[in-house]
N, C-alpha and C positions, 0 to 999 in steps of 0.2 A: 175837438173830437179826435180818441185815437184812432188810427187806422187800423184794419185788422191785420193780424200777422200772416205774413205771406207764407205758403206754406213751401217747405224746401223741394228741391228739384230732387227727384229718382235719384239714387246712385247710377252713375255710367261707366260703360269702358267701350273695351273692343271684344264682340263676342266674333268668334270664328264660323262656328256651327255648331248643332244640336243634335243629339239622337236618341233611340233607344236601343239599350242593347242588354245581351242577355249574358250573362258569365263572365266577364272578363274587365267589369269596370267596376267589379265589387258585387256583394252578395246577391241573387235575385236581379230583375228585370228594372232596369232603371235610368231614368232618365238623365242625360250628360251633358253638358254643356263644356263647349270648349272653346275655352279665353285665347284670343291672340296674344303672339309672342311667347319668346322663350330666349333666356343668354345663353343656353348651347347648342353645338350644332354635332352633334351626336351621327357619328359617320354611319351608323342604321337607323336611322330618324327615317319611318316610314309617314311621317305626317311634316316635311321640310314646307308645305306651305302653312303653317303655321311660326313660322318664325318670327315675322315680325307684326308688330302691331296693326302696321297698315294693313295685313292681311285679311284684316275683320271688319266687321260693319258696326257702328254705333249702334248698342242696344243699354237699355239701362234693365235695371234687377227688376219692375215692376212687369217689363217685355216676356223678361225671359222665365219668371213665377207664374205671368197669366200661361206659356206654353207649357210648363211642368205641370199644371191643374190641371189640364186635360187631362192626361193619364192616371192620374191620383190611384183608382181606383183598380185600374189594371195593376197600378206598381204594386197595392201595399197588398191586390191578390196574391200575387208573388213570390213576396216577401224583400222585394226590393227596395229601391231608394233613387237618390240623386247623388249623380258624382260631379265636382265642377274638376276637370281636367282643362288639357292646354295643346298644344304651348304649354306652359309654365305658368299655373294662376296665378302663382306667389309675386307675378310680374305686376302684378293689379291686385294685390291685397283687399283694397277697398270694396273694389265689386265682390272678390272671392270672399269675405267677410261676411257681405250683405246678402248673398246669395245662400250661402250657408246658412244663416242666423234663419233667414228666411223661408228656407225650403225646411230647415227642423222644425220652425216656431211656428209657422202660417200654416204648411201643409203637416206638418207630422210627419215628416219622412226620416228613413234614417239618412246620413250624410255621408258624404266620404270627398278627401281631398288627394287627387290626383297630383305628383309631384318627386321632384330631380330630390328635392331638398335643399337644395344649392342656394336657392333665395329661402330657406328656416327662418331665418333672423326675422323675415318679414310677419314673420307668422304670428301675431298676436295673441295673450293667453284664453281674449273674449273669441278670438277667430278659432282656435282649437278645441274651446269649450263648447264650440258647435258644431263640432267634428265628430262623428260616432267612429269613425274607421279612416284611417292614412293609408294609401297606397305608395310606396316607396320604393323609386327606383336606387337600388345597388348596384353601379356600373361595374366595377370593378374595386378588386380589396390592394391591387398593386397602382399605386398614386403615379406613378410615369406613364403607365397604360392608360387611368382614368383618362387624365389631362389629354394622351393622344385621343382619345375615342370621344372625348366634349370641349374639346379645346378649354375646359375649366378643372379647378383642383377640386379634390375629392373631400378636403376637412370640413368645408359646411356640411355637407350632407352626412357624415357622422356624427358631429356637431346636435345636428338635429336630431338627430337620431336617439342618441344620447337622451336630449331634450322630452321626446315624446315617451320615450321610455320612465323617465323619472314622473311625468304625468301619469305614467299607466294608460296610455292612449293606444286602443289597440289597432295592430300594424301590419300590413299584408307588405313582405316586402317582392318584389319582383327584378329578377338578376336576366338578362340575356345572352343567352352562348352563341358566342360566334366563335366559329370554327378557325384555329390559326391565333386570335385576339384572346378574347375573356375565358374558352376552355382549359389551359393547365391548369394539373392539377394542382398549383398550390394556391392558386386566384382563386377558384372555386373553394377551397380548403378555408382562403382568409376568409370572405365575403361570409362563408356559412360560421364560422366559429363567432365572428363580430355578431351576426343577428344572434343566434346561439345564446350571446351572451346580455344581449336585454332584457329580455326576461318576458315583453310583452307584444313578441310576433307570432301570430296564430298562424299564418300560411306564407310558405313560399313559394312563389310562382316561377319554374325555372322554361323561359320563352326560350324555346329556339328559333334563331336566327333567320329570316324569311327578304325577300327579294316584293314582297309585294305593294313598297314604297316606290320600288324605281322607277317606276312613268312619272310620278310627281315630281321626281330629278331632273328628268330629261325634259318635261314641262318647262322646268325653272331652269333648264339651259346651266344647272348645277354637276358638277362630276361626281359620282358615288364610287370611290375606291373601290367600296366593298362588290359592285356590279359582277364581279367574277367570281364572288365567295359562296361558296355551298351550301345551305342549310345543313346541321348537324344532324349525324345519325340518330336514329331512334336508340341505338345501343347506348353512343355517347351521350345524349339528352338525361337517358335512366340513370348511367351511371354519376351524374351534375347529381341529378336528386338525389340519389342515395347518399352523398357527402352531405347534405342538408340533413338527409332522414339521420345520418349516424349522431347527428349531433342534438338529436331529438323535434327535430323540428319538423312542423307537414308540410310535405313540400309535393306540389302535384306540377 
Protein backbone atom coordinates (compact mmCIF):
# COMPACT_ATOMS: atom_id res chain seq x y z
CA UNK A 1 0.00 0.00 0.00
CA UNK A 2 1.45 3.57 -0.88
CA UNK A 3 1.49 5.87 1.64
CA UNK A 4 0.02 9.16 1.01
CA UNK A 5 2.26 12.03 0.10
CA UNK A 6 2.92 14.23 2.86
CA UNK A 7 2.21 17.52 2.30
CA UNK A 8 5.13 20.22 2.54
CA UNK A 9 5.67 22.52 5.51
CA UNK A 10 4.66 26.53 4.95
CA UNK A 11 7.48 28.45 3.83
CA UNK A 12 9.25 30.07 6.91
CA UNK A 13 11.57 32.69 8.10
CA UNK A 14 11.95 35.63 10.50
CA UNK A 15 9.09 37.93 10.32
CA UNK A 16 9.90 41.23 12.44
CA UNK A 17 6.37 42.97 12.46
CA UNK A 18 3.46 44.01 10.65
CA UNK A 19 1.46 47.06 9.85
CA UNK A 20 -0.81 49.04 7.95
CA UNK A 21 0.13 52.14 6.71
CA UNK A 22 -0.94 54.75 4.46
CA UNK A 23 1.52 56.77 1.82
CA UNK A 24 4.77 55.88 2.25
CA UNK A 25 5.13 52.02 1.64
CA UNK A 26 3.91 52.37 -1.79
CA UNK A 27 0.60 53.43 -3.51
CA UNK A 28 -2.74 53.38 -1.21
CA UNK A 29 -3.21 51.76 2.15
CA UNK A 30 -1.45 48.65 2.55
CA UNK A 31 -0.48 46.05 4.37
CA UNK A 32 3.65 45.47 5.27
CA UNK A 33 5.24 43.02 6.62
CA UNK A 34 8.70 43.39 7.64
CA UNK A 35 11.44 40.54 7.32
CA UNK A 36 14.18 40.34 9.95
CA UNK A 37 17.54 41.38 9.06
CA UNK A 38 19.50 43.34 6.90
CA UNK A 39 23.77 43.48 5.81
CA UNK A 40 23.84 47.21 6.36
CA UNK A 41 23.97 49.26 8.97
CA UNK A 42 22.97 52.45 7.52
CA UNK A 43 24.20 55.36 10.08
CA UNK A 44 20.15 56.81 9.82
CA UNK A 45 18.70 53.46 9.99
CA UNK A 46 15.51 54.51 12.04
CA UNK A 47 14.50 50.86 12.31
CA UNK A 48 18.34 49.29 13.81
CA UNK A 49 16.25 46.63 15.54
CA UNK A 50 15.61 45.10 12.61
CA UNK A 51 19.11 44.17 11.92
CA UNK A 52 19.40 40.85 12.70
CA UNK A 53 17.58 37.82 12.12
CA UNK A 54 17.25 36.92 15.78
CA UNK A 55 15.37 40.08 15.97
CA UNK A 56 12.12 38.35 14.53
CA UNK A 57 9.87 35.68 15.66
CA UNK A 58 9.30 32.47 13.45
CA UNK A 59 6.29 33.07 11.15
CA UNK A 60 5.70 31.17 7.90
CA UNK A 61 3.95 32.78 4.62
CA UNK A 62 0.48 30.93 5.43
CA UNK A 63 0.71 33.23 9.19
CA UNK A 64 1.41 36.18 7.66
CA UNK A 65 -1.46 35.82 4.36
CA UNK A 66 -4.21 34.61 6.88
CA UNK A 67 -3.15 38.52 8.60
CA UNK A 68 -3.18 40.36 5.19
CA UNK A 69 -6.82 38.71 4.47
CA UNK A 70 -8.26 40.49 7.08
CA UNK A 71 -7.85 43.84 5.52
CA UNK A 72 -8.34 42.77 1.84
CA UNK A 73 -11.06 44.81 1.56
CA UNK A 74 -10.13 47.91 3.16
CA UNK A 75 -6.86 47.65 1.11
CA UNK A 76 -8.21 47.16 -2.34
CA UNK A 77 -10.97 50.11 -1.16
CA UNK A 78 -7.91 52.24 -1.25
CA UNK A 79 -6.31 51.36 -3.85
CA UNK A 80 -3.63 49.81 -1.99
CA UNK A 81 -1.60 46.65 -1.69
CA UNK A 82 1.10 44.74 0.29
CA UNK A 83 4.68 45.75 0.67
CA UNK A 84 7.14 42.99 2.15
CA UNK A 85 9.99 45.40 3.44
CA UNK A 86 12.74 44.65 6.20
CA UNK A 87 15.37 44.67 7.34
CA UNK A 88 16.37 43.77 3.92
CA UNK A 89 13.78 40.94 2.43
CA UNK A 90 16.28 39.97 -0.11
CA UNK A 91 17.95 38.47 3.19
CA UNK A 92 15.26 35.59 3.03
CA UNK A 93 14.39 35.42 -0.66
CA UNK A 94 12.40 32.42 -0.04
CA UNK A 95 9.85 33.85 2.20
CA UNK A 96 10.05 37.21 0.32
CA UNK A 97 9.11 35.05 -2.84
CA UNK A 98 6.37 33.24 -1.28
CA UNK A 99 4.85 36.02 0.15
CA UNK A 100 4.78 38.03 -3.01
CA UNK A 101 3.67 35.13 -5.33
CA UNK A 102 1.04 34.87 -2.69
CA UNK A 103 -0.40 37.95 -1.71
CA UNK A 104 -0.71 38.88 -5.96
CA UNK A 105 -2.07 35.11 -6.72
CA UNK A 106 -4.30 34.37 -3.44
CA UNK A 107 -5.35 37.76 -2.53
CA UNK A 108 -5.24 40.01 -5.62
CA UNK A 109 -3.27 42.51 -4.28
CA UNK A 110 -1.04 44.75 -6.01
CA UNK A 111 2.87 44.05 -4.54
CA UNK A 112 5.63 45.87 -3.89
CA UNK A 113 9.28 44.97 -2.67
CA UNK A 114 10.79 47.12 -0.16
CA UNK A 115 14.70 47.08 -0.71
CA UNK A 116 18.77 48.50 -0.40
CA UNK A 117 19.29 46.49 -3.55
CA UNK A 118 22.32 45.27 -2.39
CA UNK A 119 21.13 41.66 -2.00
CA UNK A 120 19.40 42.20 -6.27
CA UNK A 121 21.32 39.09 -7.18
CA UNK A 122 18.93 37.30 -4.91
CA UNK A 123 16.13 38.36 -6.58
CA UNK A 124 14.76 35.89 -8.71
CA UNK A 125 13.11 36.45 -12.21
CA UNK A 126 9.65 34.27 -10.80
CA UNK A 127 10.18 36.67 -7.47
CA UNK A 128 10.15 39.97 -9.66
CA UNK A 129 7.53 38.73 -11.89
CA UNK A 130 5.32 39.08 -8.86
CA UNK A 131 6.39 42.31 -8.13
CA UNK A 132 4.02 45.16 -9.45
CA UNK A 133 6.30 48.07 -8.00
CA UNK A 134 10.30 48.09 -6.37
CA UNK A 135 10.86 50.65 -3.87
CA UNK A 136 14.60 51.55 -4.13
CA UNK A 137 16.69 52.90 -1.81
CA UNK A 138 19.62 55.26 -3.64
CA UNK A 139 21.90 56.11 -0.78
CA UNK A 140 24.24 57.92 -2.41
CA UNK A 141 25.64 58.38 -6.17
CA UNK A 142 29.39 59.10 -4.50
CA UNK A 143 30.60 55.28 -3.73
CA UNK A 144 33.25 56.34 -0.75
CA UNK A 145 30.27 58.10 0.90
CA UNK A 146 27.88 55.10 0.07
CA UNK A 147 30.33 52.62 1.86
CA UNK A 148 30.64 55.22 4.84
CA UNK A 149 26.74 55.69 5.42
CA UNK A 150 26.13 51.39 5.01
CA UNK A 151 29.35 50.16 5.56
CA UNK A 152 28.62 48.19 2.13
CA UNK A 153 29.54 49.21 -1.71
CA UNK A 154 27.21 50.88 -3.79
CA UNK A 155 27.52 48.52 -7.52
CA UNK A 156 24.92 46.05 -6.44
CA UNK A 157 22.33 48.28 -6.13
CA UNK A 158 22.94 49.75 -9.58
CA UNK A 159 23.51 46.58 -10.75
CA UNK A 160 19.99 45.98 -9.82
CA UNK A 161 18.80 48.77 -10.83
CA UNK A 162 20.15 48.43 -14.16
CA UNK A 163 18.33 44.97 -13.95
CA UNK A 164 14.89 46.05 -13.12
CA UNK A 165 15.04 48.65 -15.66
CA UNK A 166 15.78 46.40 -18.55
CA UNK A 167 12.54 44.40 -17.13
CA UNK A 168 10.59 47.53 -17.24
CA UNK A 169 9.63 46.85 -13.63
CA UNK A 170 8.18 49.98 -12.39
CA UNK A 171 10.42 51.78 -9.65
CA UNK A 172 9.86 54.30 -6.83
CA UNK A 173 13.25 55.18 -5.98
CA UNK A 174 13.76 56.92 -2.55
CA UNK A 175 17.13 59.06 -1.74
CA UNK A 176 17.58 60.52 1.88
CA UNK A 177 19.16 64.09 2.59
CA UNK A 178 21.22 64.29 5.37
CA UNK A 179 22.45 67.50 6.04
CA UNK A 180 26.53 67.66 5.96
CA UNK A 181 26.56 63.60 4.14
CA UNK A 182 24.09 62.89 1.10
CA UNK A 183 23.18 66.93 0.32
CA UNK A 184 25.95 68.31 -2.09
CA UNK A 185 25.17 69.31 -4.76
CA UNK A 186 26.83 67.07 -7.13
CA UNK A 187 25.60 63.69 -5.05
CA UNK A 188 22.16 64.82 -5.55
CA UNK A 189 23.25 65.75 -9.25
CA UNK A 190 24.58 61.93 -9.62
CA UNK A 191 21.87 59.94 -7.85
CA UNK A 192 19.05 62.03 -10.01
CA UNK A 193 20.77 61.70 -13.53
CA UNK A 194 21.55 57.79 -12.85
CA UNK A 195 17.62 57.27 -12.10
CA UNK A 196 16.95 59.85 -15.02
CA UNK A 197 18.52 57.47 -17.00
CA UNK A 198 16.38 54.22 -16.67
CA UNK A 199 13.81 54.98 -18.18
CA UNK A 200 11.26 53.16 -15.78
CA UNK A 201 11.12 55.32 -12.36
CA UNK A 202 7.70 56.94 -11.88
CA UNK A 203 8.50 58.74 -8.37
CA UNK A 204 11.05 59.96 -6.40
CA UNK A 205 10.77 60.16 -2.85
CA UNK A 206 13.36 62.84 -1.57
CA UNK A 207 13.20 61.83 2.64
CA UNK A 208 14.49 64.34 4.76
CA UNK A 209 16.57 63.24 7.38
CA UNK A 210 14.73 62.85 10.88
CA UNK A 211 16.02 61.72 14.42
CA UNK A 212 13.01 59.77 15.16
CA UNK A 213 14.98 56.34 15.21
CA UNK A 214 17.17 57.33 18.13
CA UNK A 215 15.47 55.84 21.18
CA UNK A 216 15.79 52.56 19.22
CA UNK A 217 19.76 53.41 19.36
CA UNK A 218 19.88 54.12 22.83
CA UNK A 219 17.55 50.99 23.40
CA UNK A 220 20.27 48.90 21.63
CA UNK A 221 23.00 50.59 23.80
CA UNK A 222 24.20 51.32 19.79
CA UNK A 223 26.07 54.99 19.21
CA UNK A 224 24.08 57.14 16.21
CA UNK A 225 26.80 59.54 14.92
CA UNK A 226 24.24 61.15 13.31
CA UNK A 227 22.31 62.05 17.08
CA UNK A 228 23.64 65.71 16.56
CA UNK A 229 22.68 66.10 12.86
CA UNK A 230 19.69 68.47 12.00
CA UNK A 231 16.86 67.61 9.78
CA UNK A 232 17.25 69.55 6.48
CA UNK A 233 15.62 72.61 5.69
CA UNK A 234 12.35 72.73 3.89
CA UNK A 235 14.33 75.16 1.38
CA UNK A 236 17.21 72.65 0.98
CA UNK A 237 14.61 69.45 0.89
CA UNK A 238 12.78 71.67 -2.32
CA UNK A 239 15.82 72.57 -3.71
CA UNK A 240 17.11 68.12 -3.72
CA UNK A 241 13.68 67.78 -5.63
CA UNK A 242 14.05 70.31 -8.08
CA UNK A 243 17.53 68.46 -9.37
CA UNK A 244 15.17 65.29 -9.76
CA UNK A 245 12.29 67.40 -11.22
CA UNK A 246 15.15 69.04 -13.91
CA UNK A 247 15.81 65.88 -14.98
CA UNK A 248 12.24 65.11 -15.56
CA UNK A 249 11.59 63.04 -13.10
CA UNK A 250 8.35 63.28 -10.12
CA UNK A 251 9.96 63.73 -7.43
CA UNK A 252 7.71 64.65 -4.28
Amino acid sequence: MTAAPTAAAPVAGRLHSWDLSTGVDGPGTRFVAFLSGCPLRCLYCHNPDTWHLRDGRRADADEILAEAAKYVEFIRASGGGATVSGGEPLLQPVLTGELLHRLKHELGLHTALDTSGFLGARATDALLADTDLVLLDIKSWDRALYRHLTGRELAPTLHFARRLAGLGKEVWVRFVLVPGLTDPAENVEGVAAFTASLGNVTRVDVLPFHRLGLAKWRALDLECTLAGTPPPTRERTEAARAVFAAHGLHAV
